[in-house]
N, C-alpha and C positions, 0 to 999 in steps of 0.2 A: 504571564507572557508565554507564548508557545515556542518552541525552540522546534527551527525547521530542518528537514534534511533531507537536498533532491537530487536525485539518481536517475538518468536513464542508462536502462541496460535491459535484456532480458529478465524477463520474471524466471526462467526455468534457472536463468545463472543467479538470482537474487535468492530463490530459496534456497538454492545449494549453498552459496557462499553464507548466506544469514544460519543455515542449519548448525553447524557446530558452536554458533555462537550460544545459539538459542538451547541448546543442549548442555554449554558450562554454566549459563545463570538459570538454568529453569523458568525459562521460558515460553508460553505457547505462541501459536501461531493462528489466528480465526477468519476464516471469508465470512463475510454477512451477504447474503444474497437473498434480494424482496422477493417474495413468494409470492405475489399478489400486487393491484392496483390498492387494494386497504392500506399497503403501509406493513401486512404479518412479515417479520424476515425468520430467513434461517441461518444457523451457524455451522461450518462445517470445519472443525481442526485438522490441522496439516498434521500428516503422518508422513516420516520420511520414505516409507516401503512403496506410498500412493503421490508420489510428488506431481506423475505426468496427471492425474486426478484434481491435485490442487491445483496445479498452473491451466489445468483448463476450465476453470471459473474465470476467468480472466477475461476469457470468451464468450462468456454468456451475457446477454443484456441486460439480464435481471439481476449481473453484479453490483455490488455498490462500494463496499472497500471491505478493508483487515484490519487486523491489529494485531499487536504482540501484546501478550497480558502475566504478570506474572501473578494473577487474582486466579484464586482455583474455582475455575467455574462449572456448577454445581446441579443449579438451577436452569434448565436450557429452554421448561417453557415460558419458563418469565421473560427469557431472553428474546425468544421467537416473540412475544408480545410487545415487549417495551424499548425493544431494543439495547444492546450492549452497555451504551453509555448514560443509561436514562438511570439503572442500579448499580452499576458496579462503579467502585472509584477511581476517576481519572489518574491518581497517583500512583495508580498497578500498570499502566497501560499506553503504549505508544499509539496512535491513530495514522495509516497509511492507505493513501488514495492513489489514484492508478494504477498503472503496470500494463494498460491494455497494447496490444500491436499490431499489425496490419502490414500490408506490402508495401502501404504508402509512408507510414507515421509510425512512431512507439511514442507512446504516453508517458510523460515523468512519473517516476514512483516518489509520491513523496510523504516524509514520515514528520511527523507534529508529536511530538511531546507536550501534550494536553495542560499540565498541573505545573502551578508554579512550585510545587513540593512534591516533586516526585518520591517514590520511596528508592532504599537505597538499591534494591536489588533492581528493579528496569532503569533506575540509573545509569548504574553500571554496566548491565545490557546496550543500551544506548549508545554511549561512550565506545565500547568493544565492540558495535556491530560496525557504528560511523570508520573506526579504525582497521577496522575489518578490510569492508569495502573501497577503501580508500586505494590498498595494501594491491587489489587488482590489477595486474598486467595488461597494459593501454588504457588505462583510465586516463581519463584527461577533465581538467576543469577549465569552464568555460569562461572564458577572459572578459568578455560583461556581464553574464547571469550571472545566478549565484546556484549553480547545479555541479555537478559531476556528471560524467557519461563517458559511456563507449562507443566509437568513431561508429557511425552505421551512415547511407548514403538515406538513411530514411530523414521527414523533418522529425523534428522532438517536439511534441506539443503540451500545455498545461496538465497537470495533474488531473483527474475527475471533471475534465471540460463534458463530459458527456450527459453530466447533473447543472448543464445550466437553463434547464427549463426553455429545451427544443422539442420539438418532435421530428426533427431534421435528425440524423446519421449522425452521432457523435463527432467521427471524423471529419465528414463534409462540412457540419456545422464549424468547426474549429479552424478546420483548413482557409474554409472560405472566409473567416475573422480575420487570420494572419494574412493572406490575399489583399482582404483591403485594406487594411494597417500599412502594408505599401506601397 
């Protein structure tokens, strides 16, 4: 069973706030971004010196998600070929989709804890990120979802709505769902 956890807020305030967590349990931090119509991705690790660097994956369309891992990862062309979670074990590793934003919308950032047996150390990561960002000044939780976020005048829309097999504008596509859902 995946244990869920969703956030809207900036990506540039998410890796700041998640940075020092990620620094007391040894933790990384990975964008996966497709390199290609084949399916090749690449992996690029968040460095705190190049933060404006990571959060502008966010914006690329050939983004696809992240992850925190605390699997020391070694091998990065295997990873480019099979992808993250095809070799490595889900019990190292948080899985987090969204983050993206625009003038109109911000994307839920949301994090799945993959393995029903986590190990103990992204456990614990986990637990100390969730409290972390909890811990944020004007965070608010939202009284029927089941999210967290910070007040913005933008909509908040599903996590990775932009991987539901459109060719439409991720946003447009999503906007115009939630449109006629009313």
């Amino acid at each position: 069973m995946a244990i869920y956890f969703n956030i809207s807020m900036p990506v540039m305030d998410f890796l700041t706030e998640s940075h020092k967590t990620m620094l007391s349990h040894e933790v990384k931090l990975y964008a996966e971004i497709f390199v290609d119509a084949q399916g090749e991705r690449q992996y690029s690790a968040f460095e705190s010196k190049e933060i404006e660097l990571f959060a502008s994956y966010f914006d690329d369309t050939a983004y696809n998600s992240f992850f925190f891992s605390c699997y020391p990862i070694q091998d990065i062309k295997r990873l480019n070929e099979f992808g993250y979670f095809f070799h490595v074990a889900s019990s190292d590793s948080i899985e987090v989709n969204g983050g993206r934003e625009t003038d109109k919308s911000r994307e839920l950032i949301q994090m799945r804890m993959i393995s029903k047996n986590p190990n103990k150390q992204i456990q614990s990561f986990y637990r100390a990120l969730q409290r972390d960002l909890k811990k944020i000044s004007g965070l608010q939780k939202h009284p029927q979802k089941n999210y967290f976020y910070l007040p913005t005048e933008k909509i908040i829309i599903p996590a990775n709505s932009h991987s539901q097999h459109t060719r439409d504008n991720w946003e447009d596509f999503c906007l115009s769902r939630m449109e006629s859902v009313k």
